[in-house]
N, CA, C and O atoms as a CHARMM CRD file, in Angstrom:
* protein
*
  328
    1    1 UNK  N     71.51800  97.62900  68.71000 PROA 1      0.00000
    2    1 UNK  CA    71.10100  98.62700  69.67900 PROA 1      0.00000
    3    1 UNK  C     70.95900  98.05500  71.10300 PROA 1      0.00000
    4    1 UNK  O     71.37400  98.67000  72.08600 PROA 1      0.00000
    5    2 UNK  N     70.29700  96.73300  71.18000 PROA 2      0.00000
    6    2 UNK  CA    70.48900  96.55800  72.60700 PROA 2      0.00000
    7    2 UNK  C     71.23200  96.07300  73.28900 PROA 2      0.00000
    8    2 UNK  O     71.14300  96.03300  74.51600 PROA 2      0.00000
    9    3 UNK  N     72.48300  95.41700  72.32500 PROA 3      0.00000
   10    3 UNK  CA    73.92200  95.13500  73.00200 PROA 3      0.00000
   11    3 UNK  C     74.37600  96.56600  74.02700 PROA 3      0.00000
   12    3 UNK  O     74.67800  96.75800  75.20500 PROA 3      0.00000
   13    4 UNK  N     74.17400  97.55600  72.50100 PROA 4      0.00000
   14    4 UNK  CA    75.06800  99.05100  72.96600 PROA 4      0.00000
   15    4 UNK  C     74.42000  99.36400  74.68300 PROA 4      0.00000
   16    4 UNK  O     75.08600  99.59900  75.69200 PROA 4      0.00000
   17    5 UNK  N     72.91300  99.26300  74.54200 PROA 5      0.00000
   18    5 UNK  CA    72.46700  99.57100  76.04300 PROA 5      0.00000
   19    5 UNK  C     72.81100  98.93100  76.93100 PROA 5      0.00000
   20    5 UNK  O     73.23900  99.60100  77.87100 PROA 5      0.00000
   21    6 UNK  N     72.82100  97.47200  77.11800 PROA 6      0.00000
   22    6 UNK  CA    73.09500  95.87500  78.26900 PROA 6      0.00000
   23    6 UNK  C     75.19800  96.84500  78.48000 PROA 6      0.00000
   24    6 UNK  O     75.90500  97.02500  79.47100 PROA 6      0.00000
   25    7 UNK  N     75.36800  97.13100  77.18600 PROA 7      0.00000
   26    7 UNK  CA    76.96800  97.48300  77.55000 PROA 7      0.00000
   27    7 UNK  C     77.11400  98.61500  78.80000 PROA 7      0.00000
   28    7 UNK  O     77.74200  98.55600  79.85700 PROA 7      0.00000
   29    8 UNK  N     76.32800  99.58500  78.26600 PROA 8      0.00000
   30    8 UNK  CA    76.35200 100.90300  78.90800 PROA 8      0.00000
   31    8 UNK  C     75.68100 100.40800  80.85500 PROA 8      0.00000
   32    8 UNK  O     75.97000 100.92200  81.93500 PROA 8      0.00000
   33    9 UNK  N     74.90500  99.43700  80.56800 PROA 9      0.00000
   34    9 UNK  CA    74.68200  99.31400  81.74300 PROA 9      0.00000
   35    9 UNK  C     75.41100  98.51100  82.57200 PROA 9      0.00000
   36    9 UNK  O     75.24700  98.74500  83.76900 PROA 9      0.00000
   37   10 UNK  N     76.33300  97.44200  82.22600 PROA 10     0.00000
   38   10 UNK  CA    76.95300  96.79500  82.40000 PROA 10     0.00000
   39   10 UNK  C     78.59600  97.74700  82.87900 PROA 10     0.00000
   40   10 UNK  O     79.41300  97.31800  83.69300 PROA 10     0.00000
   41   11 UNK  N     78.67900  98.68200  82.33800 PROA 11     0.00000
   42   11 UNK  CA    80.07900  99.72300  82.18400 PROA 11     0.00000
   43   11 UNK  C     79.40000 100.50700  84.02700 PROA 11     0.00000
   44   11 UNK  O     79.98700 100.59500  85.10500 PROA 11     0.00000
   45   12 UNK  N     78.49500 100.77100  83.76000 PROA 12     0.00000
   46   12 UNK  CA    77.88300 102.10300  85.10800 PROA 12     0.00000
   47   12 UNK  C     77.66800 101.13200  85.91600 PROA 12     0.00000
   48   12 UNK  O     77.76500 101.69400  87.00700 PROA 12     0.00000
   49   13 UNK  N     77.29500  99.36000  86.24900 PROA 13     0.00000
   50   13 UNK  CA    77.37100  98.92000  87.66600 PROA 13     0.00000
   51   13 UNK  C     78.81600  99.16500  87.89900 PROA 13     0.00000
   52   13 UNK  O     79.39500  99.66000  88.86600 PROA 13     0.00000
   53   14 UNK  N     79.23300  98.71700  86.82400 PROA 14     0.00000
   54   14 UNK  CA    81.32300  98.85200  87.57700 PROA 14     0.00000
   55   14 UNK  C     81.51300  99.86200  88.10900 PROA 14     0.00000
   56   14 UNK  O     81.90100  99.73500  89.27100 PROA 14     0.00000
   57   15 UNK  N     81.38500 101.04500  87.68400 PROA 15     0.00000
   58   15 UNK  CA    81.71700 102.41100  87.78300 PROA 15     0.00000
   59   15 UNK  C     81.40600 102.56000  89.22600 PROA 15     0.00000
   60   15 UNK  O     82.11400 102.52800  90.23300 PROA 15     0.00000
   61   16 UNK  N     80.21700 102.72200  89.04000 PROA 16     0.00000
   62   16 UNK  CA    79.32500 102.32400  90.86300 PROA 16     0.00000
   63   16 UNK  C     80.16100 101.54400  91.66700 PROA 16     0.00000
   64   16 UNK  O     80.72000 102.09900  92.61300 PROA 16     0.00000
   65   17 UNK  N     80.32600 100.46900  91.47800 PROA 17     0.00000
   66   17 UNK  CA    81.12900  99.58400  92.51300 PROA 17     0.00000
   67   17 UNK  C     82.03700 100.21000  93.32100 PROA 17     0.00000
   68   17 UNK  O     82.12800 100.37700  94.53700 PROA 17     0.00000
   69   18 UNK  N     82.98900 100.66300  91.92500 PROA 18     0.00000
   70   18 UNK  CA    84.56100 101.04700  92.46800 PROA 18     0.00000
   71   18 UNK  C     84.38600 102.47800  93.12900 PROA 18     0.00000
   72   18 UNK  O     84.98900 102.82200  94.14500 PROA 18     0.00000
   73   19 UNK  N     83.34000 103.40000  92.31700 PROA 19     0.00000
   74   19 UNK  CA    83.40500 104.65800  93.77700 PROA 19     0.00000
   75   19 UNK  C     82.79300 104.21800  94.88400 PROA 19     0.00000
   76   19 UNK  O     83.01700 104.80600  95.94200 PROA 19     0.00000
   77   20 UNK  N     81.80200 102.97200  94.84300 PROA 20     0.00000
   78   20 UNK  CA    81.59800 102.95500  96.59000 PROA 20     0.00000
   79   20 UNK  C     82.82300 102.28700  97.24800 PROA 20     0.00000
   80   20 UNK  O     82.87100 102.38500  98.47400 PROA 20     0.00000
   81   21 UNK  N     83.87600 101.58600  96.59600 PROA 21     0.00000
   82   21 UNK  CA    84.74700 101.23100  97.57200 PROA 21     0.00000
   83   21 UNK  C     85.83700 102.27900  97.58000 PROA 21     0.00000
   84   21 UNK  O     86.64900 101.98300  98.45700 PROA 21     0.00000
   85   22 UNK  N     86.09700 103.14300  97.08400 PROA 22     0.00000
   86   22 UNK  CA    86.89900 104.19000  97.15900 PROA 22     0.00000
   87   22 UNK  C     86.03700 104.94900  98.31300 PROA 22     0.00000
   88   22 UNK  O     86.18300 104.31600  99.35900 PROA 22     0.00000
   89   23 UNK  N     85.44000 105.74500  98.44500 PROA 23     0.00000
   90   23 UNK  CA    84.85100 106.15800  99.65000 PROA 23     0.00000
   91   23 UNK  C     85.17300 105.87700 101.23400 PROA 23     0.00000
   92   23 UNK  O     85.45500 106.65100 102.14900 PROA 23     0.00000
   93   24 UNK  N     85.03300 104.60200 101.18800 PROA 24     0.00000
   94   24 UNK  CA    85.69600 103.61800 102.07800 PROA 24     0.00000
   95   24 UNK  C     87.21500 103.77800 102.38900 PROA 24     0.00000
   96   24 UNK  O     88.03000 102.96800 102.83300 PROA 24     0.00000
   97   25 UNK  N     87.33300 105.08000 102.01500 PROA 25     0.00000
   98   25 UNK  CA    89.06300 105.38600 102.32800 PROA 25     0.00000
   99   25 UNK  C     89.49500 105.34200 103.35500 PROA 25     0.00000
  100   25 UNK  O     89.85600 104.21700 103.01200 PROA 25     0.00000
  101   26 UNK  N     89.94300 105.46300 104.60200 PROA 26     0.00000
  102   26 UNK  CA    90.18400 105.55800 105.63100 PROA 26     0.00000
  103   26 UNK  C     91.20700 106.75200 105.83600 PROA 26     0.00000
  104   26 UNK  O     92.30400 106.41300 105.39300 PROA 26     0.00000
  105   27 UNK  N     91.21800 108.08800 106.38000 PROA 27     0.00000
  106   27 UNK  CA    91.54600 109.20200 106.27200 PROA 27     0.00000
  107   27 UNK  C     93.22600 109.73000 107.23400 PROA 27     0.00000
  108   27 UNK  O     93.06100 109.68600 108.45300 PROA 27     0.00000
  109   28 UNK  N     93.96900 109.96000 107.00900 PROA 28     0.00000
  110   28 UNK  CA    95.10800 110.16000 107.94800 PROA 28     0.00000
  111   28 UNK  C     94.23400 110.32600 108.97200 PROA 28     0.00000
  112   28 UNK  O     93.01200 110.47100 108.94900 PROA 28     0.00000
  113   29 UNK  N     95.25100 110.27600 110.15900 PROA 29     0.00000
  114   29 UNK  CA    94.43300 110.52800 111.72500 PROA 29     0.00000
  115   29 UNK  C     96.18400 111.14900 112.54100 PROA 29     0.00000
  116   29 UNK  O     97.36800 110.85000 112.38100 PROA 29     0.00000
  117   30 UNK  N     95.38700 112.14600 113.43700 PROA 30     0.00000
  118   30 UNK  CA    96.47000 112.45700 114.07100 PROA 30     0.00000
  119   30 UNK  C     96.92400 111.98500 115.51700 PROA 30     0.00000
  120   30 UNK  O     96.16700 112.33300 116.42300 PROA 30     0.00000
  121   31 UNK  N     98.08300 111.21900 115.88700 PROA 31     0.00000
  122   31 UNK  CA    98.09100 110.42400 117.04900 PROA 31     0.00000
  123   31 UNK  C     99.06900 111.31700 117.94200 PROA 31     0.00000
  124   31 UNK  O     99.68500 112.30200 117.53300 PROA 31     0.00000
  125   32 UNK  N     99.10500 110.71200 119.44400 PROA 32     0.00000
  126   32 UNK  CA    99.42900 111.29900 120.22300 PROA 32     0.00000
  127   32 UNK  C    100.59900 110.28600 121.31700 PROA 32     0.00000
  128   32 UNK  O    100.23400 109.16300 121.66400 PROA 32     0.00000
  129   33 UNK  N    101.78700 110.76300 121.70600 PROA 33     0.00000
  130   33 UNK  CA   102.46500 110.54200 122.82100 PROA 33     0.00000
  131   33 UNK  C    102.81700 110.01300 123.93100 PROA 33     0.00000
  132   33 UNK  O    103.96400 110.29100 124.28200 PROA 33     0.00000
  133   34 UNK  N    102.17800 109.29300 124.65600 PROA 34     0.00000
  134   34 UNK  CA   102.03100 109.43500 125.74100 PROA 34     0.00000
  135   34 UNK  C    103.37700 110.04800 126.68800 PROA 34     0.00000
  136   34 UNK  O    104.54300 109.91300 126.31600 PROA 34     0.00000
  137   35 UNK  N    102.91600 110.84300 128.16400 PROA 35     0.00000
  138   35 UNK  CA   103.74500 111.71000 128.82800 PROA 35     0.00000
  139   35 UNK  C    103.78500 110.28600 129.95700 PROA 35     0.00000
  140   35 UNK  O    103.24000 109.18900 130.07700 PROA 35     0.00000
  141   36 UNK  N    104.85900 111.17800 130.68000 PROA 36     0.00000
  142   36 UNK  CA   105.41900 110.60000 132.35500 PROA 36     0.00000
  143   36 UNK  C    104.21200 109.71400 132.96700 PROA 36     0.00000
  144   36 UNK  O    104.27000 108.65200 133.58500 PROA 36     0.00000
  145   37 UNK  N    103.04500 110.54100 132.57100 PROA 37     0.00000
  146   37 UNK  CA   102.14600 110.09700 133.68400 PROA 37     0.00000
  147   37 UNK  C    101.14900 109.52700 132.73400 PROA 37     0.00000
  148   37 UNK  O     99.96800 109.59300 133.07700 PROA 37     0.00000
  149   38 UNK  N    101.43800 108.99000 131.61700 PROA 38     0.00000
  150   38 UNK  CA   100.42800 108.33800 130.72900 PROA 38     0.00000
  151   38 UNK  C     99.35200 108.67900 129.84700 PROA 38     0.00000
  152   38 UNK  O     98.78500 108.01400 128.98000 PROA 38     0.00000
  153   39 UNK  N     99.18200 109.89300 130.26300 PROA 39     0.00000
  154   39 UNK  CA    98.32300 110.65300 129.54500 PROA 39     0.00000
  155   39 UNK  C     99.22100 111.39700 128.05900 PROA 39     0.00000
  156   39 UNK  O    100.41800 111.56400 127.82500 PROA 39     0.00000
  157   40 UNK  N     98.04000 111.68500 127.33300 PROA 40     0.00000
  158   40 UNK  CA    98.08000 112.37600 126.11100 PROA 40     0.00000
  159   40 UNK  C     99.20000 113.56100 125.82300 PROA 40     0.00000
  160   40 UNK  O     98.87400 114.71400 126.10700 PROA 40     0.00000
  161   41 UNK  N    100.42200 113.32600 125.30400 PROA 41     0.00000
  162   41 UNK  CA   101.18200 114.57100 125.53500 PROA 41     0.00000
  163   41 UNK  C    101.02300 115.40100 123.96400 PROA 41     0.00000
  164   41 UNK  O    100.46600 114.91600 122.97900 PROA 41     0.00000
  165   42 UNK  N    101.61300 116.64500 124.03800 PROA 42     0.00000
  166   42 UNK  CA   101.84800 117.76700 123.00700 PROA 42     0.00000
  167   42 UNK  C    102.15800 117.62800 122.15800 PROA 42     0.00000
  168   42 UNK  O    102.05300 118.55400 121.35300 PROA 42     0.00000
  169   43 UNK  N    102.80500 116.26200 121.71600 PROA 43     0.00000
  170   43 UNK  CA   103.63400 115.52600 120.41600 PROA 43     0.00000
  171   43 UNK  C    102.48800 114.86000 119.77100 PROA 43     0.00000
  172   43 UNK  O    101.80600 113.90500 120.14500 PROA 43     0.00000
  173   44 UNK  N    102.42600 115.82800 118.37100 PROA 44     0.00000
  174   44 UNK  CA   101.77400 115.03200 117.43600 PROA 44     0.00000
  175   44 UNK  C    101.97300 114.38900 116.48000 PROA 44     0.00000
  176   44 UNK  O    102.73200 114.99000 115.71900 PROA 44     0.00000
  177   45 UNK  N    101.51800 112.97400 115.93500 PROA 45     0.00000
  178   45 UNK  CA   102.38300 112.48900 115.11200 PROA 45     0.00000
  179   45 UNK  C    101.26700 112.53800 114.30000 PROA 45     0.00000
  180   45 UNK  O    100.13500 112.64100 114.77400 PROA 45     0.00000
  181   46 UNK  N    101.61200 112.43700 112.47800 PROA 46     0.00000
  182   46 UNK  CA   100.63600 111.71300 112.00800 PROA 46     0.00000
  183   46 UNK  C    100.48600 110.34700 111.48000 PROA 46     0.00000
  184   46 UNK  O    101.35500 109.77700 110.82000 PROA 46     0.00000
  185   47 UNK  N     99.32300 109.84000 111.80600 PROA 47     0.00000
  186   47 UNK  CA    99.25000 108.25500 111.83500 PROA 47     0.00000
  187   47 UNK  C     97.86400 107.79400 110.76900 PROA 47     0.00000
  188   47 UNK  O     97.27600 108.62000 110.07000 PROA 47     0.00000
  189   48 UNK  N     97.56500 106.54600 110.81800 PROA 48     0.00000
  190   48 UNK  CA    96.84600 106.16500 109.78200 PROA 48     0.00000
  191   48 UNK  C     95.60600 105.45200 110.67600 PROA 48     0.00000
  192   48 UNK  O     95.80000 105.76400 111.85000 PROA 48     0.00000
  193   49 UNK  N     94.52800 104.69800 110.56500 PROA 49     0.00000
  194   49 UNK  CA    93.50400 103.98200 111.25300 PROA 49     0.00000
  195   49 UNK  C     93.46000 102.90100 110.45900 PROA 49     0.00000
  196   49 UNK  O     92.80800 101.99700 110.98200 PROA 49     0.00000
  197   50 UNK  N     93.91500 102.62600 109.35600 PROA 50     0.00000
  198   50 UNK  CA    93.59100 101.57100 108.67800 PROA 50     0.00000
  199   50 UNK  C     94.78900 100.22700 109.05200 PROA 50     0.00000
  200   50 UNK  O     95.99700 100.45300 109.12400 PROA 50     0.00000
  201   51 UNK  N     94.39300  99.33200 109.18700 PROA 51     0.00000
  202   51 UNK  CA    95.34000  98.37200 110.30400 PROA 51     0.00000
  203   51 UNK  C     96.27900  97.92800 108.64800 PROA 51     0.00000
  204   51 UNK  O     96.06900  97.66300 107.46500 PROA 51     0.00000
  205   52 UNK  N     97.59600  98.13100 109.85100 PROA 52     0.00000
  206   52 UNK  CA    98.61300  97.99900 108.86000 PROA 52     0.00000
  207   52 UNK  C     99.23200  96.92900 109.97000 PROA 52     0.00000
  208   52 UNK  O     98.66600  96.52500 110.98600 PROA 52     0.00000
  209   53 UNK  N    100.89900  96.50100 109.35800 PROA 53     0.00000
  210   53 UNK  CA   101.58500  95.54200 110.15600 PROA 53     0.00000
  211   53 UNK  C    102.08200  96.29900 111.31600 PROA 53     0.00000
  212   53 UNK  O    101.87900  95.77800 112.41200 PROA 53     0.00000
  213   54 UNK  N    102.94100  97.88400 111.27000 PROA 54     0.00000
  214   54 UNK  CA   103.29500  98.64900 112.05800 PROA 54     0.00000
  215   54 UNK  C    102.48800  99.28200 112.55600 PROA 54     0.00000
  216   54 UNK  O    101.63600  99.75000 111.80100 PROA 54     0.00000
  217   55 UNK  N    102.39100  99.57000 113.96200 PROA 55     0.00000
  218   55 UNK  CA   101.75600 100.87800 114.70400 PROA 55     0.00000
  219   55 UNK  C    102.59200 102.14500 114.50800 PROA 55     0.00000
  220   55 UNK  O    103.79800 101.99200 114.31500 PROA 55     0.00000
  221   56 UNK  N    102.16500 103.16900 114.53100 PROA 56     0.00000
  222   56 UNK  CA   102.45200 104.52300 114.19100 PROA 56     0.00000
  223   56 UNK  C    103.35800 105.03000 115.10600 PROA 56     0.00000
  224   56 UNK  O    102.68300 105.16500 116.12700 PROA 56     0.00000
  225   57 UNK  N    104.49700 105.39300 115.34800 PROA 57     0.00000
  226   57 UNK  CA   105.56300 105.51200 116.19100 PROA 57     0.00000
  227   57 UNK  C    106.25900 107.12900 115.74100 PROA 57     0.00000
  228   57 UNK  O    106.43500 107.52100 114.58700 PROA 57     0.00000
  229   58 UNK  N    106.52900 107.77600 116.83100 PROA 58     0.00000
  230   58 UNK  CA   106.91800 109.14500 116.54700 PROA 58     0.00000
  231   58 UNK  C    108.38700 109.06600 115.90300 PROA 58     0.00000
  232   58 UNK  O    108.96200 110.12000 115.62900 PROA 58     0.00000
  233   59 UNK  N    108.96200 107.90100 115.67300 PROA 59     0.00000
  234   59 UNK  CA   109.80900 107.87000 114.25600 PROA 59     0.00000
  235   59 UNK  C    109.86600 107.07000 113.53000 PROA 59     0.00000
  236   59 UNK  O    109.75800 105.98400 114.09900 PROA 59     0.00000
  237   60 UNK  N    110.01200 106.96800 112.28600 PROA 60     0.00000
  238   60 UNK  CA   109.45500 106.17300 111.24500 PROA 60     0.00000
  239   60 UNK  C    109.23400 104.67000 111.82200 PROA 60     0.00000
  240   60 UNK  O    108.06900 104.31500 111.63800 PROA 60     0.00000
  241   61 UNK  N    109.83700 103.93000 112.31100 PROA 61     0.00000
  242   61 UNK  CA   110.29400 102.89000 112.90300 PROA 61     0.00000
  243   61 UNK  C    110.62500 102.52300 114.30100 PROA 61     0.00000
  244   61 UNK  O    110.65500 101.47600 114.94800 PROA 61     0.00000
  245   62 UNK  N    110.84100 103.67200 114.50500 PROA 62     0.00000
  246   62 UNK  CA   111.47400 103.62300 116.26000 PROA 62     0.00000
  247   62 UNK  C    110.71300 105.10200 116.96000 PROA 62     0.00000
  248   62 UNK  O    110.25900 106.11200 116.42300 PROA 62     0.00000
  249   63 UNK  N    110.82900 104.66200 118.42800 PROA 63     0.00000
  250   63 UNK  CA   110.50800 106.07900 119.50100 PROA 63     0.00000
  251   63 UNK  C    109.39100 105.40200 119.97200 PROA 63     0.00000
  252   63 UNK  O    109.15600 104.19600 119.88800 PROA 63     0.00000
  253   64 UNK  N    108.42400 106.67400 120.70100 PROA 64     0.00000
  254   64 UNK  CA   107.80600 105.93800 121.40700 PROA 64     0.00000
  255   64 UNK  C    105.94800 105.65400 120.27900 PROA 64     0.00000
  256   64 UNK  O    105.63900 106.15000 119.19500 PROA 64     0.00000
  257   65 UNK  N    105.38800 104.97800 120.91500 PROA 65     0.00000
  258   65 UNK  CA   103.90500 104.89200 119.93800 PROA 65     0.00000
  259   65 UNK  C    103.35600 105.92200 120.18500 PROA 65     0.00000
  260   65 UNK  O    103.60400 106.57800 121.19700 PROA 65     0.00000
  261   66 UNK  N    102.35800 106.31000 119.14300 PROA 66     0.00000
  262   66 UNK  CA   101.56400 107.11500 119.01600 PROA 66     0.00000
  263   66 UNK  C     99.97900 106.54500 119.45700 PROA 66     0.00000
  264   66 UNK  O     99.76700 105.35400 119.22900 PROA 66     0.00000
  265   67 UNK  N     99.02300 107.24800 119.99300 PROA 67     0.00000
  266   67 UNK  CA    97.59300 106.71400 119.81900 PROA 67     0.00000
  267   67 UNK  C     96.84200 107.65200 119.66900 PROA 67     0.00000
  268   67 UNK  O     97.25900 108.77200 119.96300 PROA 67     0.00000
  269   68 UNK  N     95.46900 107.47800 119.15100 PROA 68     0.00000
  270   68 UNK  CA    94.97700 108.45300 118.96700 PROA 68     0.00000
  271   68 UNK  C     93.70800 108.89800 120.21300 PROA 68     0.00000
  272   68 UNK  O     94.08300 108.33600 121.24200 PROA 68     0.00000
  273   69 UNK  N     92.67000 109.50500 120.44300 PROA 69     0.00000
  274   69 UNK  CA    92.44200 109.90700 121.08600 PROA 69     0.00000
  275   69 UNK  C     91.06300 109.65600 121.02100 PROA 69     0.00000
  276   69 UNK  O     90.51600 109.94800 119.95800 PROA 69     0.00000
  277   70 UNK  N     90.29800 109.12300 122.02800 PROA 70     0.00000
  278   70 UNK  CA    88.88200 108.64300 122.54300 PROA 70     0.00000
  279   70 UNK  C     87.40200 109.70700 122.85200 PROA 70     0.00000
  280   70 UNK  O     87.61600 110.90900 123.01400 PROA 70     0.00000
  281   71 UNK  N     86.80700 109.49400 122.87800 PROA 71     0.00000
  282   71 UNK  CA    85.89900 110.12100 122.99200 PROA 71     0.00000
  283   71 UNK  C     85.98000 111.45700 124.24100 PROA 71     0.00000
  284   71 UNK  O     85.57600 112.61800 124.18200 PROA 71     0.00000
  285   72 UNK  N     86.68900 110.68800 125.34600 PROA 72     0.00000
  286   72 UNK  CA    86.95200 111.42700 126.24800 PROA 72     0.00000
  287   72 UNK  C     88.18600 112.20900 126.24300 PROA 72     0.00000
  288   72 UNK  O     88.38200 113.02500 127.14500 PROA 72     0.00000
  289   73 UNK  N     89.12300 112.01400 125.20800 PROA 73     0.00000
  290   73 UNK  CA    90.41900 112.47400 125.08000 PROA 73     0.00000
  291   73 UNK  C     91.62200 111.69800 125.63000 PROA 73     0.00000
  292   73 UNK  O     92.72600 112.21800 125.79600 PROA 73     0.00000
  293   74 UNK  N     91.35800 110.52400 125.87800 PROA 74     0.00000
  294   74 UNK  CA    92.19300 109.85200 126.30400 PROA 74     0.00000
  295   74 UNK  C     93.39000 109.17600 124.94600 PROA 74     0.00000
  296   74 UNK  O     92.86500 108.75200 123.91600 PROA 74     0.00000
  297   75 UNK  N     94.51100 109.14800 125.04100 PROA 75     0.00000
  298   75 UNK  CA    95.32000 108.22900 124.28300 PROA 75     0.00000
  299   75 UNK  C     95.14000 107.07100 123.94800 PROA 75     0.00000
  300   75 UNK  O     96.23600 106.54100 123.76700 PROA 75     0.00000
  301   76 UNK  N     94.34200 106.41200 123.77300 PROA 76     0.00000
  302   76 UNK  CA    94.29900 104.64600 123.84400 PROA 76     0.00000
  303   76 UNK  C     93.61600 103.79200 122.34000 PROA 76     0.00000
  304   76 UNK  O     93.28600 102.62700 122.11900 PROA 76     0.00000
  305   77 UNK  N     93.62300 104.66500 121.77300 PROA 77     0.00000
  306   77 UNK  CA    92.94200 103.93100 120.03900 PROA 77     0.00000
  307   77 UNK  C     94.64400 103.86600 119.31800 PROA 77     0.00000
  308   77 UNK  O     95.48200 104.74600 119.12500 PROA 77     0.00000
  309   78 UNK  N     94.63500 102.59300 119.09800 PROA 78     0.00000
  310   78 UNK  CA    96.17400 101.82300 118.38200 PROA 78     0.00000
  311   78 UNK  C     95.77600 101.99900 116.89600 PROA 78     0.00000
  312   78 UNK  O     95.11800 101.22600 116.20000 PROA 78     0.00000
  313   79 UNK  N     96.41800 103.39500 116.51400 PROA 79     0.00000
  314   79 UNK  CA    97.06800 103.73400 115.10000 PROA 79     0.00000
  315   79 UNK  C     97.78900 103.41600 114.23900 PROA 79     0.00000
  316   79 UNK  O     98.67300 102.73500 114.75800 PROA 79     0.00000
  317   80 UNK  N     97.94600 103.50500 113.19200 PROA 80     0.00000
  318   80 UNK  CA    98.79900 102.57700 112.34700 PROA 80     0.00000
  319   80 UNK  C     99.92000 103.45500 111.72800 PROA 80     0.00000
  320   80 UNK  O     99.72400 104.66700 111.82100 PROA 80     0.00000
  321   81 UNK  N    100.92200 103.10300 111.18800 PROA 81     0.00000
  322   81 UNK  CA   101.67200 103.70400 109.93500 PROA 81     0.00000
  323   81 UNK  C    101.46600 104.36700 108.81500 PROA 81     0.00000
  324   81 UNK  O    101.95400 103.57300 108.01000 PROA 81     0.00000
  325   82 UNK  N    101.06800 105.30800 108.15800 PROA 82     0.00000
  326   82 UNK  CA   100.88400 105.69900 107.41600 PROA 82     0.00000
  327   82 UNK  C    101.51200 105.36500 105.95900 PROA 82     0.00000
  328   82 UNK  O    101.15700 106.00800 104.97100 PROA 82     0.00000
């Protein structure tokens, strides 16, 4: 009997563990363009926040970068690849 319990408790820290690091997901994010004049343009791409090797580029690989957008709305947070 008190194997079966030390087991059961031993089974629910794991369990625990792995949903708190799942949580920890990091969520698509939607990035932005920049225009002529540097600012934030109409082209939305979607991009990732979780640092990858590639930055998020309005084509898979190529075009121009995407960033996402600051408190103030500015373009300047470096997005990743999805």
């Amino acid at each position: 009997m008190p194997f079966a319990v030390a087991a059961l408790g031993i089974s629910g820290a794991f369990v625990t563990t792995s949903m708190q690091s799942a949580s920890k997901v990091n969520v698509p994010q939607i990035g932005y363009t920049l225009n002529a004049q540097g600012s934030c343009s109409d082209v939305a791409v979607n991009c990732d926040t979780t640092p990858k090797p590639f930055v998020c580029r309005m084509g898979v690989t190529s075009g121009p970068q995407a960033y996402g957008k600051d408190a103030q709305g500015n373009c300047v947070q470096i997005l990743y690849r999805p």
